[in-house]
MDTraj code that builds the backbone (N, CA, C; nanometers):
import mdtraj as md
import numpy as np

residues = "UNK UNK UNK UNK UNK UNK UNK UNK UNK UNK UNK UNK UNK UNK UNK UNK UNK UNK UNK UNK UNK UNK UNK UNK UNK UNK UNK UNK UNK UNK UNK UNK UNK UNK UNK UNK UNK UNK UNK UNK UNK UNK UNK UNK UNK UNK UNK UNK UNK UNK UNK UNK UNK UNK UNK UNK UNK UNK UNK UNK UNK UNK UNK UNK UNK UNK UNK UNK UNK UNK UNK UNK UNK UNK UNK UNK UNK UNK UNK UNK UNK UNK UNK UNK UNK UNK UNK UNK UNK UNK UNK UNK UNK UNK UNK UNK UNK UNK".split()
xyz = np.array([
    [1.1364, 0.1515, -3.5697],
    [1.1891, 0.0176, -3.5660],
    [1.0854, -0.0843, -3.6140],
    [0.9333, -0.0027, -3.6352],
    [0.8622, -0.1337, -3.6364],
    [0.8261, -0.1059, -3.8254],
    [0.7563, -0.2420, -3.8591],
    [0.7493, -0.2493, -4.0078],
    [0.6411, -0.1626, -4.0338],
    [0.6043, -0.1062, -4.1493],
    [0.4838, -0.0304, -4.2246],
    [0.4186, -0.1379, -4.2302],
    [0.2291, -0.0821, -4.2828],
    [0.1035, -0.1375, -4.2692],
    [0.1365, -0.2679, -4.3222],
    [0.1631, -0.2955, -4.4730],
    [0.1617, -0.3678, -4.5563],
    [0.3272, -0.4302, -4.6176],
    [0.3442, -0.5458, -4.5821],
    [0.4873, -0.5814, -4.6035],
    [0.4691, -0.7206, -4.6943],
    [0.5520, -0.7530, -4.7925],
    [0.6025, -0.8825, -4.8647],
    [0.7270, -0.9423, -4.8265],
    [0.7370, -0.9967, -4.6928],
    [0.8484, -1.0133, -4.6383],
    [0.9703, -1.1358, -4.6743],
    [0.9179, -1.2222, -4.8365],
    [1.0125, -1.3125, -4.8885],
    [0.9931, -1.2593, -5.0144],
    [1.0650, -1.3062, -5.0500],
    [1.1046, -1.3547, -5.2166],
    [1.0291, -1.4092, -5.2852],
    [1.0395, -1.5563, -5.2327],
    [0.9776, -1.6782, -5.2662],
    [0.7840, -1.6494, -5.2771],
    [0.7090, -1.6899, -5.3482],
    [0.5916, -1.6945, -5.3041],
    [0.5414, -1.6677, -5.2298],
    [0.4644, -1.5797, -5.1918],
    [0.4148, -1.5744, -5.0161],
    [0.2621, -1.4988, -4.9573],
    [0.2295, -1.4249, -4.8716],
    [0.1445, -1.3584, -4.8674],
    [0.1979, -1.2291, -4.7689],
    [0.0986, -1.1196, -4.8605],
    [0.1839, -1.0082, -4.7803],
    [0.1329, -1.0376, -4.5993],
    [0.2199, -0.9486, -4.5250],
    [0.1283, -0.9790, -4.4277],
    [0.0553, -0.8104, -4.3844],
    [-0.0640, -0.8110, -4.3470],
    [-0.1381, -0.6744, -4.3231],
    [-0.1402, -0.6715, -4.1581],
    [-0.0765, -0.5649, -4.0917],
    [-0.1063, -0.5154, -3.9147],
    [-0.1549, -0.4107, -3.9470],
    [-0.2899, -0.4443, -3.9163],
    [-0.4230, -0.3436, -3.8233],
    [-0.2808, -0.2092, -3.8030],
    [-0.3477, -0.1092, -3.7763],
    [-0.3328, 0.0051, -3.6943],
    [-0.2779, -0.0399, -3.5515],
    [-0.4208, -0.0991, -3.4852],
    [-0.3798, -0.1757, -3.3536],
    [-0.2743, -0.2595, -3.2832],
    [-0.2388, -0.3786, -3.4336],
    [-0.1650, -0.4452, -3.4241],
    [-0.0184, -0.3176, -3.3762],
    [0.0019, -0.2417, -3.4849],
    [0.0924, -0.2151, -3.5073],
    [0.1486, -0.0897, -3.3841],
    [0.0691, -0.0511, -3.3457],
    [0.0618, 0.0081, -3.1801],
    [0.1069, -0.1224, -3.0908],
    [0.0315, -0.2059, -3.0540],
    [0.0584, -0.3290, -2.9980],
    [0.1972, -0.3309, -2.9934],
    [0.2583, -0.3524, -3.1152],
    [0.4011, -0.3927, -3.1692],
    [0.4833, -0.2852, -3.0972],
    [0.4958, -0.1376, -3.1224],
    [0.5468, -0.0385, -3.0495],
    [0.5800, -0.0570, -2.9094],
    [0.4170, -0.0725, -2.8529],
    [0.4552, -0.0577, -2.7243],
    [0.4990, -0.1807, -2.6263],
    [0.4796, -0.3276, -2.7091],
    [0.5630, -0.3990, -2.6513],
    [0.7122, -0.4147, -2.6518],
    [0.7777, -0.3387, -2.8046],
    [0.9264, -0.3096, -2.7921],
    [0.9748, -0.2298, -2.6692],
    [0.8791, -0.1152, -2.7107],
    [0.9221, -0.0010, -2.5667],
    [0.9321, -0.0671, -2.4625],
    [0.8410, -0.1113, -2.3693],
    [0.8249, -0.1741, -2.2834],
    [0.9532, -0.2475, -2.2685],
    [0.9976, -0.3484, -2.3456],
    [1.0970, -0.4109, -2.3644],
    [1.2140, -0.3395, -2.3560],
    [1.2260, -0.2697, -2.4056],
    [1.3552, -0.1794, -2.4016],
    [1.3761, -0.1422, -2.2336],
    [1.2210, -0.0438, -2.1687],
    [1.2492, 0.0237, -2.0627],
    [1.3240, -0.0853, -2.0104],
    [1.2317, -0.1907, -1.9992],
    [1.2492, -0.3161, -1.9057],
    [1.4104, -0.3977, -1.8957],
    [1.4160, -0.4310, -1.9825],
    [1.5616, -0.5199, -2.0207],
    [1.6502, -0.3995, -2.1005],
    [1.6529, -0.3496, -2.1798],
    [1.7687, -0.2996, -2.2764],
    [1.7562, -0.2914, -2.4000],
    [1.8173, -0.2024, -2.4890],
    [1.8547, -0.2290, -2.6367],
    [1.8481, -0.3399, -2.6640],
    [1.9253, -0.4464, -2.6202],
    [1.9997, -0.5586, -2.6850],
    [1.8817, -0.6448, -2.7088],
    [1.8062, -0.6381, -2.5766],
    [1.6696, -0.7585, -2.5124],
    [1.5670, -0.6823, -2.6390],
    [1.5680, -0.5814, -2.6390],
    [1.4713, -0.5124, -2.7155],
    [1.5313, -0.5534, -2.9023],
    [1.5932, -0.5536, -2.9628],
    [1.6499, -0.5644, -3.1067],
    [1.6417, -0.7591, -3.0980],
    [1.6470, -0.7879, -2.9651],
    [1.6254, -0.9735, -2.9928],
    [1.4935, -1.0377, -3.0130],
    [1.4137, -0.9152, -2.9521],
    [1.2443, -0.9455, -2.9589],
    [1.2366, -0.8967, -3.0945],
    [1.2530, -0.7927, -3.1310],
    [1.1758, -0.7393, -3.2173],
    [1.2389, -0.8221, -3.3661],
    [1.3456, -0.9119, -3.3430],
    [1.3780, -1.0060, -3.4446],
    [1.3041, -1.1419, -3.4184],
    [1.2711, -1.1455, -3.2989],
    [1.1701, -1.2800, -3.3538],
    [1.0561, -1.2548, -3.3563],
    [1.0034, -1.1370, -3.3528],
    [0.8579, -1.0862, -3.4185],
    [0.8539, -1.1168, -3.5719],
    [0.9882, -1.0517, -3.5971],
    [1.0033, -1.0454, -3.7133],
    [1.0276, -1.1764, -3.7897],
    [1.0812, -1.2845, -3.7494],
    [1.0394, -1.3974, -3.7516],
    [0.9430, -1.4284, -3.8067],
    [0.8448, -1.4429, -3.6607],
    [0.7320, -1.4976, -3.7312],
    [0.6632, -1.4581, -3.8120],
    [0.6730, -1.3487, -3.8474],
    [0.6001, -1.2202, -3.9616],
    [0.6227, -1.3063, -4.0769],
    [0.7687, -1.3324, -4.0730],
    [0.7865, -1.4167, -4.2290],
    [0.7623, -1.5838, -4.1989],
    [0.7122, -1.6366, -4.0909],
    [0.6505, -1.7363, -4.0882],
    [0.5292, -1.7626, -4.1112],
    [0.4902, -1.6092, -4.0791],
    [0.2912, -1.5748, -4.0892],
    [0.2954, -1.5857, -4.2990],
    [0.3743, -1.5304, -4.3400],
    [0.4072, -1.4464, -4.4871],
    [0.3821, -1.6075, -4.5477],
    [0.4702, -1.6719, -4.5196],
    [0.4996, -1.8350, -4.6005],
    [0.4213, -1.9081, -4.5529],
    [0.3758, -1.9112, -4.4462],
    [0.2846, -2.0759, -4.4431],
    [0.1388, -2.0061, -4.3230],
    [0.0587, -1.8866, -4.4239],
    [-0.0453, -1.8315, -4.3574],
    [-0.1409, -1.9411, -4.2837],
    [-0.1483, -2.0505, -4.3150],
    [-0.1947, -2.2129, -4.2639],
    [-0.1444, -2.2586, -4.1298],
    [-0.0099, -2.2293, -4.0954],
    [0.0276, -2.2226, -4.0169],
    [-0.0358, -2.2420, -3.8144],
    [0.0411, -2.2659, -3.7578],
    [-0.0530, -2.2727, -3.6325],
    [-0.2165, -2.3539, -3.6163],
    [-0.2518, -2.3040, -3.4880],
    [-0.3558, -2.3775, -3.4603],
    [-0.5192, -2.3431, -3.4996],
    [-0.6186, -2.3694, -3.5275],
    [-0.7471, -2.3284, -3.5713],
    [-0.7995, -2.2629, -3.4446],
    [-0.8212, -2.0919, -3.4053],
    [-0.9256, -2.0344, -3.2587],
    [-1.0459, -1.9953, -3.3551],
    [-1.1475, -2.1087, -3.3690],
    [-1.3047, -2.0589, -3.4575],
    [-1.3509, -2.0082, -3.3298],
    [-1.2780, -2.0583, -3.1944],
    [-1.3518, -1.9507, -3.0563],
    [-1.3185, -1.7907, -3.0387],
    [-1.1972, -1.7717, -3.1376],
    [-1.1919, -1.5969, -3.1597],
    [-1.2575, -1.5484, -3.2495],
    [-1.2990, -1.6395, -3.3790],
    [-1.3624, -1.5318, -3.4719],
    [-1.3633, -1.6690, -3.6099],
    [-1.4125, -1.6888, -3.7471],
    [-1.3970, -1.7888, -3.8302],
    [-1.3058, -1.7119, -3.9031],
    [-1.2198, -1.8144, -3.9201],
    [-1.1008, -1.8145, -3.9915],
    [-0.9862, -1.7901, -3.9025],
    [-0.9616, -1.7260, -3.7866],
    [-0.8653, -1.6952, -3.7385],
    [-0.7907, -1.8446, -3.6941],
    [-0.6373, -1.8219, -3.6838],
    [-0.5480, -1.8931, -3.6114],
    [-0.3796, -1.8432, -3.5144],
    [-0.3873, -1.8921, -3.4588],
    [-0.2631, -1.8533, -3.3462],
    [-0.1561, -1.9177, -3.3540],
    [-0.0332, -1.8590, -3.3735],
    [0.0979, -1.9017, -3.4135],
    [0.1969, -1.8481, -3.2599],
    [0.2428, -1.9225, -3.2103],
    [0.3490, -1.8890, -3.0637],
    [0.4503, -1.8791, -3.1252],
    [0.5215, -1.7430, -3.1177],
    [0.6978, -1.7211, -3.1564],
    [0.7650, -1.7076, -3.0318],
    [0.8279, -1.7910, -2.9419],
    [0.8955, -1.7352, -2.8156],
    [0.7659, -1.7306, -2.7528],
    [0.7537, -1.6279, -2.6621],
    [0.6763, -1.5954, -2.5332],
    [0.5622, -1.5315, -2.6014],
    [0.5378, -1.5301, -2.7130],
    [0.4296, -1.4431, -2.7726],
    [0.3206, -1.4983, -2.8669],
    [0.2021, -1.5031, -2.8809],
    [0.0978, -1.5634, -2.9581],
    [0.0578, -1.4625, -3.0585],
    [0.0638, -1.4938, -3.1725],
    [-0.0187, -1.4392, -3.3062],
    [-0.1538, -1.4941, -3.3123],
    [-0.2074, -1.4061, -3.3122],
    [-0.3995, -1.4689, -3.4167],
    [-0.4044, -1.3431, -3.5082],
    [-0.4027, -1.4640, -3.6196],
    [-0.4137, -1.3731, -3.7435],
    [-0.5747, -1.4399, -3.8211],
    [-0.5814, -1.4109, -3.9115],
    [-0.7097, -1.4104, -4.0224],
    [-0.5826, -1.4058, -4.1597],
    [-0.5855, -1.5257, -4.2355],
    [-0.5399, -1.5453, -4.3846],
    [-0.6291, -1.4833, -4.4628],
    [-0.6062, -1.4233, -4.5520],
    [-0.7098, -1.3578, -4.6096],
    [-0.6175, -1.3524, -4.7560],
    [-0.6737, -1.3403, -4.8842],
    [-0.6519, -1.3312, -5.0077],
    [-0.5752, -1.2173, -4.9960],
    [-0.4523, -1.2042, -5.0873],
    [-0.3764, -1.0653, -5.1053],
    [-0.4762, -0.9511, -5.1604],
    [-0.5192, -0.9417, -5.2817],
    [-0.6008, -0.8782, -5.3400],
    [-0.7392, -0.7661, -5.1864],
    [-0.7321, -0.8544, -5.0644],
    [-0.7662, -0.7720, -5.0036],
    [-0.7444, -0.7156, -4.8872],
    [-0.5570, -0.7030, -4.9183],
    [-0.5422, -0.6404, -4.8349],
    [-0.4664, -0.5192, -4.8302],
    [-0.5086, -0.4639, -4.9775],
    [-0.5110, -0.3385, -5.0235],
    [-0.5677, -0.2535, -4.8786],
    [-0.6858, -0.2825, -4.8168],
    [-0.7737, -0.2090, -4.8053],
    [-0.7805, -0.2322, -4.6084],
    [-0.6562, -0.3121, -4.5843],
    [-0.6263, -0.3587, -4.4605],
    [-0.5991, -0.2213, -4.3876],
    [-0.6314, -0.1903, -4.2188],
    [-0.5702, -0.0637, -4.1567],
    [-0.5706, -0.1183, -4.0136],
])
top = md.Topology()
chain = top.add_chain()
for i, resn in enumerate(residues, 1):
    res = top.add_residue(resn, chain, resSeq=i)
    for name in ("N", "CA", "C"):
        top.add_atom(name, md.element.get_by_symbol(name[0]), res)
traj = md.Trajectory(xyz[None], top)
């Protein structure tokens, strides 16, 4: 249910977006979780506004707030009940993203 490493999630202009390994464990086991917890239904409603913001992360990588207290460059985007910190980074390197 969850996306592969490397996704181009518009059309339009954008940036791919790259999930870590970690991330993408992360992603798993908060669906599961979700599922045990609430249901299918609760579970396919999260994992669409993940998906969301994925293509909010994709179009406006600028997006959200500046944490230079997590790391330089990173920033945090809230979808629903959930916080992103990502790192924008040039497409060209994220060939090499895992």
């Amino acid at each position: 249910m969850w996306p592969a490493t490397t996704l181009t999630l518009m059309s339009t202009p954008s940036l791919p977006v790259a999930l870590s390994r970690r991330a993408q464990r992360d992603f798993r086991l908060i669906l599961a979780r979700t599922r045990e917890e609430w249901g299918e239904a609760q579970e396919a409603a999260y994992a669409e506004v993940l998906r969301r913001a994925l293509l909010t992360l994709s179009g406006f990588p600028e997006s959200g707030r500046t944490r230079e207290e997590l790391s330089a460059g990173y920033r945090s985007l809230w979808s629903g009940d959930t916080s992103f910190s990502i790192r924008p980074c040039q497409p060209a390197s994220l060939s090499s993203a895992s």
